[in-house]
N, C-alpha and C positions, 0 to 999 in steps of 0.2 A: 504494500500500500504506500502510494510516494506519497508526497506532501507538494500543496500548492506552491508555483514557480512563480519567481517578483515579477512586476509587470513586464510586460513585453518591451524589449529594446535595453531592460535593465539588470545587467550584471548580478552573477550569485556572488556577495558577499558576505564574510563573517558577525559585519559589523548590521546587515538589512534586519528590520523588523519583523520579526515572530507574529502571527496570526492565532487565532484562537483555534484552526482546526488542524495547523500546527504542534500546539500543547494539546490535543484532543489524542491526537495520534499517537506522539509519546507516549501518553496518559494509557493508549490501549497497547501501547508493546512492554509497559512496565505490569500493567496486570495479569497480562499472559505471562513473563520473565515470574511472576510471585506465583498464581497457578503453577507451572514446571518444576515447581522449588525453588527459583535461581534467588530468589530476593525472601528474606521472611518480612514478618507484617511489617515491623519498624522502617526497614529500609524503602519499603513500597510507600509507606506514609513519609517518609522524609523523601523520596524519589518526588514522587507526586507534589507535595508540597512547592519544592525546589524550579519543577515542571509547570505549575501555575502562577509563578514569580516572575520567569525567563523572558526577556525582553528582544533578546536576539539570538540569531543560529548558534552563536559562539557560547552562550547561553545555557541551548538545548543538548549539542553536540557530546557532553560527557555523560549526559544524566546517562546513558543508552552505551554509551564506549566500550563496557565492560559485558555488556550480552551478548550474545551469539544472534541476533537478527539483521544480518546484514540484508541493508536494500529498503529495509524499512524507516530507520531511525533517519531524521535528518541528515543528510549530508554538508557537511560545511561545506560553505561556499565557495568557489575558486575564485585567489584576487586575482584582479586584474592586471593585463600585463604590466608591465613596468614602465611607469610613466602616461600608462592610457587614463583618458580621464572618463570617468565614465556617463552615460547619457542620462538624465534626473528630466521628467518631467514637474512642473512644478506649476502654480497656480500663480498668473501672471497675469498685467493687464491684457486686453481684447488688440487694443490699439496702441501705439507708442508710436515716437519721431525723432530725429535727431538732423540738423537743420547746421549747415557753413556756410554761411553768408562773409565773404574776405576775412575766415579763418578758420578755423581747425577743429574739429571734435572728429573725439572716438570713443567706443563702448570697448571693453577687453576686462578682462577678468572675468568674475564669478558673477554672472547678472542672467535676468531671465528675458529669452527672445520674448517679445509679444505675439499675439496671432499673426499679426500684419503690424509691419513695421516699415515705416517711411524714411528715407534718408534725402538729402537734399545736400548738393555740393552746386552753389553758385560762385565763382572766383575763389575757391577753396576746398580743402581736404577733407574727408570723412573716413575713418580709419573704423571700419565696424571685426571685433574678433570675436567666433564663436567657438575657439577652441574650449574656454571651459566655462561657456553658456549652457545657461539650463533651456528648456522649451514650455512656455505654457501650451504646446500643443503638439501630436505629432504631428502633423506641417505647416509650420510656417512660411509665411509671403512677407519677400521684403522689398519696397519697391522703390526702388534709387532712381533719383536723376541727378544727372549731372551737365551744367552747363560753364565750359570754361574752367570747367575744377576735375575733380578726380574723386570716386569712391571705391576704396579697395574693401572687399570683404574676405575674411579669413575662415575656413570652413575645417574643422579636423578630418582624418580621415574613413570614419564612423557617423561620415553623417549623407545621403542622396542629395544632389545638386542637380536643379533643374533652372537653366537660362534661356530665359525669353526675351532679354531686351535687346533694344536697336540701336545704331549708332546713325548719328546724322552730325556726319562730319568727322565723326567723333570712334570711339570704340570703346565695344560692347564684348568682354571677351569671359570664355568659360574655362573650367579649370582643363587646362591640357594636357594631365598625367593621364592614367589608367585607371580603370575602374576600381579602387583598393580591396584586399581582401578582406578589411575589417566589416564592411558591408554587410548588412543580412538585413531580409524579410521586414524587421521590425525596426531596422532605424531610422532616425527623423528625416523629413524632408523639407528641404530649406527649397523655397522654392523666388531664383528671383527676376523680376523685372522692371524695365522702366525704358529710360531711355539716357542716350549721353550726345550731347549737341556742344558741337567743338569740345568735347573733353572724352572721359575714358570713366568707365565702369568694369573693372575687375575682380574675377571672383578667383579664389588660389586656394588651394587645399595645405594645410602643413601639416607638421605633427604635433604634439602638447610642447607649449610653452617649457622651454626648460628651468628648474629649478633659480633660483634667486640664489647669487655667490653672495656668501659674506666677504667683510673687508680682508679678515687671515687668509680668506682660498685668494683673492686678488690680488692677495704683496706675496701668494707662494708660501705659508705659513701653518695651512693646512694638508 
């Protein structure tokens, strides 16, 4: 009997939250483990106990370590590769905009795409990065124009790009790698368009951001 998988597009990790028919399951492979002998009362009431407290996989993962029911018990989660960030839907506004009128803004870090998200580059920059954005939705529309300016967007490699806009005068261009492997069924779709008149709209795919150096790794001290 498995146990319910996190949403779709979201990573097994140790640290994801426990469900109630999560601890329900447990709950019935410790009372068969007491049935067989494996557990007496005591242990089955402090198992159980321990088992309706459990907050997350990492949580449940021992209550069960020592029985013989493999396939049943929880399986801890597998982290994610190294350095992958992983995809969080989260509950965001509907609408959002981010607007360079002869000067510069950009979104990057930890922030939530909206449904539909407008950017606007008049005689100026718009630097949008969703490498370790979350989505209020699995797909989002972002729809840029650019006149005489430039909007770059940054896409991680776990995430579908779909480009529809036009260039008049200007260019309009889509990420030129390969389709990555990280890709599956259930990841977001960023989906963008507009237009770029006398300027450029591009979309590029990277990888995660790397890590922040301290000052000791900089002067070579680490």
């Amino acid at each position: 009997m498995g146990l319910p998988e996190p949403h779709p597009g979201q990573p097994r990790r140790a640290d994801l939250r426990v469900s109630d028919a999560d601890r329900h399951a447990v709950a019935d492979i410790l009372r068969e483990a007491a049935g067989e002998g494996r557990l007496d009362i005591d242990e089955l009431e402090e198992r159980l106990e321990e088992t309706f407290k459990a907050k997350t996989y990492a949580d449940l993962e021992p209550i069960t370590q020592d029985l013989p029911v493999a396939g049943r018990a929880p399986v801890m989660p597998a982290a994610p590769a190294a350095g992958a960030v992983p995809v969080v839907y989260g509950e965001g506004d509907a609408n959002d905009s981010a607007s360079a009128f002869l000067s510069n803004v950009e979104r990057k870090g930890v922030w939530v795409v909206p449904q539909h998200f407008s950017v606007n580059a008049v005689l100026g920059d718009a630097n949008i990065d969703l490498r370790e954005a979350h989505y209020s939705a699995r797909e989002v529309v972002i729809s840029a124009t650019s006149v005489l300016g430039s909007v770059k967007v940054t896409v991680p490699p776990n995430v579908h790009v779909i480009v529809e806009g036009n260039g008049v005068l200007g260019d309009f261009k889509e990420p030129s790698e390969k389709v990555p492997e990280a890709l599956t069924a259930d990841s977001p779709v960023v989906r963008v368009r507009g237009i770029a008149v006398l300027g450029d709209v591009t979309v590029k795919r990277r990888g995660p951001r790397p890590p922040k150096r301290t000052l000791k790794q900089h002067l070579g001290l680490e």
